[in-house]
C-alpha positions in Angstrom: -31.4 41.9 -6.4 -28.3 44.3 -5.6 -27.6 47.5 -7.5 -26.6 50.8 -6.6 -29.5 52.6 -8.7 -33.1 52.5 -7.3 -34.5 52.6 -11.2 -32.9 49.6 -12.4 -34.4 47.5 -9.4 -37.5 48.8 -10.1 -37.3 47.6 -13.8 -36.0 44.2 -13.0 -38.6 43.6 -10.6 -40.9 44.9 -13.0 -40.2 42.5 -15.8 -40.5 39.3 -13.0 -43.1 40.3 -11.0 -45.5 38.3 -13.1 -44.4 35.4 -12.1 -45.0 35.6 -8.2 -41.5 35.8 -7.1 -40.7 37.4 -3.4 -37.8 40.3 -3.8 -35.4 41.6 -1.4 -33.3 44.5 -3.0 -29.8 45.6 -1.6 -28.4 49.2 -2.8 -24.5 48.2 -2.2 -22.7 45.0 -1.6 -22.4 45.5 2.1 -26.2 45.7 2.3 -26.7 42.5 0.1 -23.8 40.9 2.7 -25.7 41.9 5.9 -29.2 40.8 4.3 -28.0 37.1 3.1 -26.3 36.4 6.7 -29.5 37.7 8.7 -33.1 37.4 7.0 -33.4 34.3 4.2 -33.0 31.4 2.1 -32.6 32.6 -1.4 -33.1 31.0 -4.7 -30.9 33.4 -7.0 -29.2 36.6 -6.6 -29.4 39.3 -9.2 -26.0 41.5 -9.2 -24.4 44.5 -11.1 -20.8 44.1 -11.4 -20.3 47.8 -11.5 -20.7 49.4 -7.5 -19.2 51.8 -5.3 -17.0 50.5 -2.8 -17.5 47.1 -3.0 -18.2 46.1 -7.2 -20.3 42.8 -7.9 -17.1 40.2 -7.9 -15.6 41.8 -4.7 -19.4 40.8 -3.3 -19.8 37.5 -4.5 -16.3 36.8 -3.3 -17.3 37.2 0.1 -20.8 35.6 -0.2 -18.9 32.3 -1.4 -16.5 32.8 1.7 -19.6 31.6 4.0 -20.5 27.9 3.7 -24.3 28.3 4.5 -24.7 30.7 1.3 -22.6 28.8 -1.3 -25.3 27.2 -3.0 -26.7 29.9 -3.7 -26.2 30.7 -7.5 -25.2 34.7 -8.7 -26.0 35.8 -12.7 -23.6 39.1 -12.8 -25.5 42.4 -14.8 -23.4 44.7 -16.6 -23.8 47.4 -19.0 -20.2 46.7 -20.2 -18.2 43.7 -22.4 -14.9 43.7 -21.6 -14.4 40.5 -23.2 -13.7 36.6 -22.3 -10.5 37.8 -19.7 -13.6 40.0 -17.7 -16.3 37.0 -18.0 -13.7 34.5 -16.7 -12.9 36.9 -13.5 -16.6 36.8 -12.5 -16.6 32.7 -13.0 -13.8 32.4 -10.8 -16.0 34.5 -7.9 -18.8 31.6 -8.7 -21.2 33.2 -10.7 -23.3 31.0 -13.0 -24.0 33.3 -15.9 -24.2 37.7 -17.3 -26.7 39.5 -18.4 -26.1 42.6 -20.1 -27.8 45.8 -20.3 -29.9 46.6 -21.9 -31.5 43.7 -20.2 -33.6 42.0 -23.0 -37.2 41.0 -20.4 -37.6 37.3 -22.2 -34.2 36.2 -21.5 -34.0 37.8 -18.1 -37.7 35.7 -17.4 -36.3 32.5 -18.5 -32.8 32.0 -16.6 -34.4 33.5 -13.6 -37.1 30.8 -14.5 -34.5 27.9 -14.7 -32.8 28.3 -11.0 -35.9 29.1 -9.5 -37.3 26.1 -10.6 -34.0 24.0 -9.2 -34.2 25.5 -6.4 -37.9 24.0 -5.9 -37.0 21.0 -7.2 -34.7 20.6 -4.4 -36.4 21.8 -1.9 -39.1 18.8 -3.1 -36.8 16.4 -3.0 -35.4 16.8 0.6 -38.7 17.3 2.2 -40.2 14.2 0.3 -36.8 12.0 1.5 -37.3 14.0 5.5 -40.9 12.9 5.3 -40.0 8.9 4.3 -37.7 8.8 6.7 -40.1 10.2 9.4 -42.6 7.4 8.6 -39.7 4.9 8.7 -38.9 5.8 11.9 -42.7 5.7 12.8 -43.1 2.5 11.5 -40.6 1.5 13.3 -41.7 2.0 16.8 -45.1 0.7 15.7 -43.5 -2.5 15.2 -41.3 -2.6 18.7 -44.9 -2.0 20.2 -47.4 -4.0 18.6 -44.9 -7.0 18.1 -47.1 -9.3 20.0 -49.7 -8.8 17.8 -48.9 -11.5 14.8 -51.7 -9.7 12.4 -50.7 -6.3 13.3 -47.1 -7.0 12.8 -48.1 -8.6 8.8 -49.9 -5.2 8.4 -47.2 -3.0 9.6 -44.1 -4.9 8.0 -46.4 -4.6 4.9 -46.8 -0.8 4.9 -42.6 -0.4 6.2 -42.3 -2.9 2.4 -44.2 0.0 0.8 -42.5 3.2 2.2 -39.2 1.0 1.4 -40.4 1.0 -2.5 -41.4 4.3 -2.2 -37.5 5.4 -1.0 -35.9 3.4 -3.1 -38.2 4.8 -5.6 -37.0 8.2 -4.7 -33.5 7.3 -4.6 -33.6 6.2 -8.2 -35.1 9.1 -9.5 -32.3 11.3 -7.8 -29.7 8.7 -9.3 -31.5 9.5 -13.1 -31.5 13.2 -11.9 -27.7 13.0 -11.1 -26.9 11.2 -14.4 -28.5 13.8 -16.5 -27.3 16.4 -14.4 -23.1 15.3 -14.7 -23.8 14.7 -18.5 -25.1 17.7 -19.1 -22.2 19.1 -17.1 -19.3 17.2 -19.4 -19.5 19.7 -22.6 -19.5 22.9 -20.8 -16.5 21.7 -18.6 -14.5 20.5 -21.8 -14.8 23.9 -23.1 -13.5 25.4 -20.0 -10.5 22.8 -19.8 -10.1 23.8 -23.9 -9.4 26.8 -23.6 -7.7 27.5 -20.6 -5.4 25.4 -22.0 -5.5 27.5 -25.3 -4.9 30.9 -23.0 -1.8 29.1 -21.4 -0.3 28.3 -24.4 -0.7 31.4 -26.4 -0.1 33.2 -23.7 2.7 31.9 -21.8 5.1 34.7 -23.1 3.2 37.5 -22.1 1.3 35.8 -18.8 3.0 36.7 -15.1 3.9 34.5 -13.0 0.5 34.9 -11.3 -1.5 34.6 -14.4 0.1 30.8 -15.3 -0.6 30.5 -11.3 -4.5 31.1 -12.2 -4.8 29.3 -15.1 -3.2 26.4 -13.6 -5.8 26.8 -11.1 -8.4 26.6 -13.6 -7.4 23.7 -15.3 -6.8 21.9 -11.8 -10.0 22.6 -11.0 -11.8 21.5 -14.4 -10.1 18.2 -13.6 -10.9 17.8 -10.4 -14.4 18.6 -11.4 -14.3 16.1 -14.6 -13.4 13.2 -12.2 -15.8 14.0 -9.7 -18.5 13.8 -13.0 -17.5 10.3 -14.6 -17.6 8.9 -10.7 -20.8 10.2 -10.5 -22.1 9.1 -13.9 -20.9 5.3 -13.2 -22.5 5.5 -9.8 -25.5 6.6 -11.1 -25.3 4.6 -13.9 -24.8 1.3 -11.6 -27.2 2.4 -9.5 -30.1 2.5 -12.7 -29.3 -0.3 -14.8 -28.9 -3.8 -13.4 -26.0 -5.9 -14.3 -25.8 -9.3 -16.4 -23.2 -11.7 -14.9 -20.7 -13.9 -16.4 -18.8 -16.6 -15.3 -15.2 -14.5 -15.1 -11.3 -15.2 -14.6 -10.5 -12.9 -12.3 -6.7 -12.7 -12.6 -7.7 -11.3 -16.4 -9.9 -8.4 -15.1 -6.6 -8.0 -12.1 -4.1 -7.9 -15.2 -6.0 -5.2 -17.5 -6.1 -2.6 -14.1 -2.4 -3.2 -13.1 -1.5 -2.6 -16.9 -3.5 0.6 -16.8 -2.1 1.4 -13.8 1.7 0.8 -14.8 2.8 4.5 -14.9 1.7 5.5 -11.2 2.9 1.6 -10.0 6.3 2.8 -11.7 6.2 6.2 -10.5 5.4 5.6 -6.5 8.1 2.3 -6.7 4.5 0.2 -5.3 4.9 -3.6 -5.0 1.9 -5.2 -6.1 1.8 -8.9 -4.6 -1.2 -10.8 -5.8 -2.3 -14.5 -5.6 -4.3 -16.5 -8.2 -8.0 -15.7 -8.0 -10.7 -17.7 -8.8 -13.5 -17.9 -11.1 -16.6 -16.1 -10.3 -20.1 -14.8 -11.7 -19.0 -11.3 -12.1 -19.9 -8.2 -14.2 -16.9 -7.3 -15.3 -17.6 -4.0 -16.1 -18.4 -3.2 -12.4 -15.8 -5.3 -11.2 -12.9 -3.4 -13.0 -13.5 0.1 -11.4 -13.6 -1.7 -8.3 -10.2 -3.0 -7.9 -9.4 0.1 -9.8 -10.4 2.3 -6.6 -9.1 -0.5 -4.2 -5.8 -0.3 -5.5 -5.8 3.3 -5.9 -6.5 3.9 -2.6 -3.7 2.1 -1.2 -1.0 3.6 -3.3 -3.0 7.1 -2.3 -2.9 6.9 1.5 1.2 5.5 1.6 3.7 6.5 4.2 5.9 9.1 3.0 9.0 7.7 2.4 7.8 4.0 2.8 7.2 2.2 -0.5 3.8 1.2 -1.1 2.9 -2.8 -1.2 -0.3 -4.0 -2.2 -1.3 -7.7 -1.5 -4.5 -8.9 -3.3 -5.6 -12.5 -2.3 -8.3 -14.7 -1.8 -10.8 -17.6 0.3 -13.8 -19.1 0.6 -16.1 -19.4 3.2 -19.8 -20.1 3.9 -22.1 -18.0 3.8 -24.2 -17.2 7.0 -27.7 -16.9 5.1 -27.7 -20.4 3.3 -29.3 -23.1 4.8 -29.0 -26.0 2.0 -25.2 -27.0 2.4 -25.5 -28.0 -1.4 -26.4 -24.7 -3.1 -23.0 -23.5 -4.2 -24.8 -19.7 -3.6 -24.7 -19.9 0.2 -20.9 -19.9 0.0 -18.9 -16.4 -0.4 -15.2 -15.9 -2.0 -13.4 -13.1 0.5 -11.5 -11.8 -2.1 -8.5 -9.3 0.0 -6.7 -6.4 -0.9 -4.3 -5.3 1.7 -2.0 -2.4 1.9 1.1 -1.6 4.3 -0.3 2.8 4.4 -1.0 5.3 6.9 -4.3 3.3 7.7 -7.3 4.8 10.1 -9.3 4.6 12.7 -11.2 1.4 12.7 -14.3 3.2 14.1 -14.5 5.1 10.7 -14.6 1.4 8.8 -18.5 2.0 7.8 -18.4 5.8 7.7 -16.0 5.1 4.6 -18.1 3.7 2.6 -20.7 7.0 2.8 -21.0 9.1 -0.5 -18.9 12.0 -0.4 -17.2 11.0 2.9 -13.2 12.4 3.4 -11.5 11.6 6.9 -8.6 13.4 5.2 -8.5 17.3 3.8 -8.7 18.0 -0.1 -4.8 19.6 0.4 -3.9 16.2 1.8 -4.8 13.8 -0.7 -7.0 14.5 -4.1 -10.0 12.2 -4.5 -13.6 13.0 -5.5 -15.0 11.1 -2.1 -17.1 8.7 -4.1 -14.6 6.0 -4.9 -15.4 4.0 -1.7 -19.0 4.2 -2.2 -18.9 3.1 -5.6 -17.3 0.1 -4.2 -19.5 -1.0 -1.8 -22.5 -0.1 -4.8 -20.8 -2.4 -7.1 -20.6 -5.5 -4.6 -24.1 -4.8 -3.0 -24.7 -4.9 -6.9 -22.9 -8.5 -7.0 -25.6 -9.5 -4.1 -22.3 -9.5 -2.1 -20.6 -7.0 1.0 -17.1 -5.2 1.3 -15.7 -4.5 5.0 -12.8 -2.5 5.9 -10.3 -3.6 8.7 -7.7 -0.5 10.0 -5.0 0.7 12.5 -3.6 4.2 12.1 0.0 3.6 10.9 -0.3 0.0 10.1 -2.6 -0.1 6.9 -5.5 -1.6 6.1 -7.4 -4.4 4.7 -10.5 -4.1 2.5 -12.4 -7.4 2.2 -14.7 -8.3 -0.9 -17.1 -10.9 -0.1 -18.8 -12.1 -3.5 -21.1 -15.2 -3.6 -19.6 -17.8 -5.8 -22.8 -17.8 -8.1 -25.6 -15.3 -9.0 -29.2 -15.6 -9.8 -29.8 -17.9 -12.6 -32.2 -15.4 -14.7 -29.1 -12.6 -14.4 -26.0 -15.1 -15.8 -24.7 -14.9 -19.7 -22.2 -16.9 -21.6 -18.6 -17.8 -19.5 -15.5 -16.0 -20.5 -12.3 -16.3 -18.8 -9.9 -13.9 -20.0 -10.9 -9.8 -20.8 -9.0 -7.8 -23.6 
């Protein structure tokens, strides 16, 4: 809690004592600085906007500045409206919500309520996934030991089967959790994109140079944001429900994306050169964000001044787990999608595929840093794998390998063509 005036501490912490909660109180923003970099991990701060010397947004401007206290959400309490222009300038510091004074006690209790009970949540969540992976890891050496032991080894590899249900069991109730969470997010950030866009236009008489500057900001940001939440619904969303396949022409499912993607293909002068592809058990669904994001990516990560070409072809091969040479499912279809960009180092190739993973700065190149996780989500989804093969300055090659039929209880009707 930071405020300049002893009394208004004292009747915050009045009204949430109740519940338990530990306080720490700062008197100025330099106090609340030196506190947050030296004693604790906080759930919430509690702020007044109006301070000597340093005022709550000047505060929370250089809390954010410090990477280990960003997560740390700030609600902003103020005695004073100074309309949507004032609220704005405290969201752009990275506060999450105002309070104003007088500060009624139920509403204080149950926003303070909602982030402390986020901040448990979370705090549940990693030490349940730290403690799976510690048994894991115990299991583990168990099994290096005791391998002589035929018995011992059954019991073991049985109790590593149930700590593996018990992750994966984890891992889909943070995917449902991330799912609720982005589309919860979607209505609030469509306001924001609304009317910042409203503002701009009303406003672009009478706005500075530096106001259209912010706003622009704002609404690059909002987008930014929105992508990152629709890749993070579909990955969640493949990640939940479990796909039905079809027996698919791919070329139709190639066509659709290169139509959607005819305005950036025009605008970068990109060569696409594909091959025929061949019929698989697909879901299309899946399969279309996935050359999507293939494609993407190559026209993304092009040499300046070098014009972008995309090849997209395909083999077969057999597969290296089947061991009946007559099941059509033991054999693979490498389907290729090759560019001609700035490429990378090949001992990144499986660090590419991690959520959220960047080898290149934000102010480089825009992406969310899920698009290549998706990917490899939607072919282990296909019961298949994607590799990535790389030089710095001489492109790269991402290979699909997708077996050339799925599970017989998963497979619908045949379609060959997508509109």
């Amino acid at each position: 809690m930071v405020d300049d005036r002893e009394d208004n501490l004292l009747s915050i912490e009045t009204i949430l004592a109740p519940a338990g909660y530990t306080f720490v109180k700062a008197l100025s923003g330099r106090e609340a600085l030196k506190v947050l970099l030296n004693e604790f991990d906080f759930a919430l701060i509690l702020m007044d906007v109006k301070m000597p010397n340093l005022n709550g947004f000047e505060t929370a401007s250089l809390i954010y500045q410090r990477e280990k206290l960003r997560h740390i959400p700030i609600i902003f309490i103020t005695a004073n409206n100074y309309g949507e222009e004032h609220m704005f300038k405290g969201y752009m510091t990275g506060a999450v919500d105002y309070i104003y004074k007088p500060i009624n006690p139920d509403l204080l209790r149950a926003k303070v309520s909602v982030f402390i009970d986020l901040y448990k949540k979370n705090h549940r969540l990693l030490a349940q996934e730290q403690k799976l992976v510690a048994i894991n890891k115990n299991l583990e050496l168990e099994i290096h030991e005791r391998k002589v032991s035929e018995e011992k080894v059954k019991e073991l590899n049985h109790k590593l089967l149930e700590n593996i249900e018990r992750l994966e069991s984890a891992n889909r109730d943070l995917d449902r959790f991330a799912f609720m969470a982005s589309h919860d997010l979607q209505e609030p950030l469509r306001k924001m994109l609304m009317f910042s866009d409203r503002l701009g236009h009303k406003y672009k008489d009478v706005l500075d140079e530096e106001g259209k500057m912010f706003i622009s900001r704002i609404q690059h940001a909002g987008e930014r944001m929105q992508a990152l939440i629709k890749d993070i619904l579909l990955f969640s969303k493949t990640s939940i429900e479990k796909p039905t396949f079809v027996d698919t022409d791919l070329n139709g499912i190639l066509t659709d994306v290169l139509v959607e993607m005819e305005h950036i293909i025009h605008e970068k002068n990109v060569r696409i050169e594909s091959e025929k592809l061949p019929n698989l058990s697909i879901n299309p669904v899946l399969i279309r964000p996935l050359f999507h994001n293939l494609i993407s990516n190559a026209i993304k990560y092009a040499k300046k001044n070098v014009p972008p070409v995309v090849k997209i072809y395909s083999e077969f091969s057999a597969g290296q787990n089947g061991v009946d040479q007559n099941e059509v499912k033991s054999k693979y279809c490498r389907i290729y999608v090759e560019d001609n960009g700035i490429g990378f180092d090949q001992k990144y190739s499986e660090q590419i595929f991690g959520m959220f993973k960047r080898l290149h700065l934000h102010s480089e190149f825009e992406g969310t840093g899920i698009g290549l996780a998706l990917c490899k989500k939607i072919v282990e989804e296909h019961h298949g794998f994607i590799t990535a093969r790389s030089k710095i300055n001489e492109g790269s090659i991402f290979i699909i390998s997708l077996p050339m039929q799925q599970p017989a209880g998963q497979m619908s009707a045949p379609i060959t063509q997508l509109h």
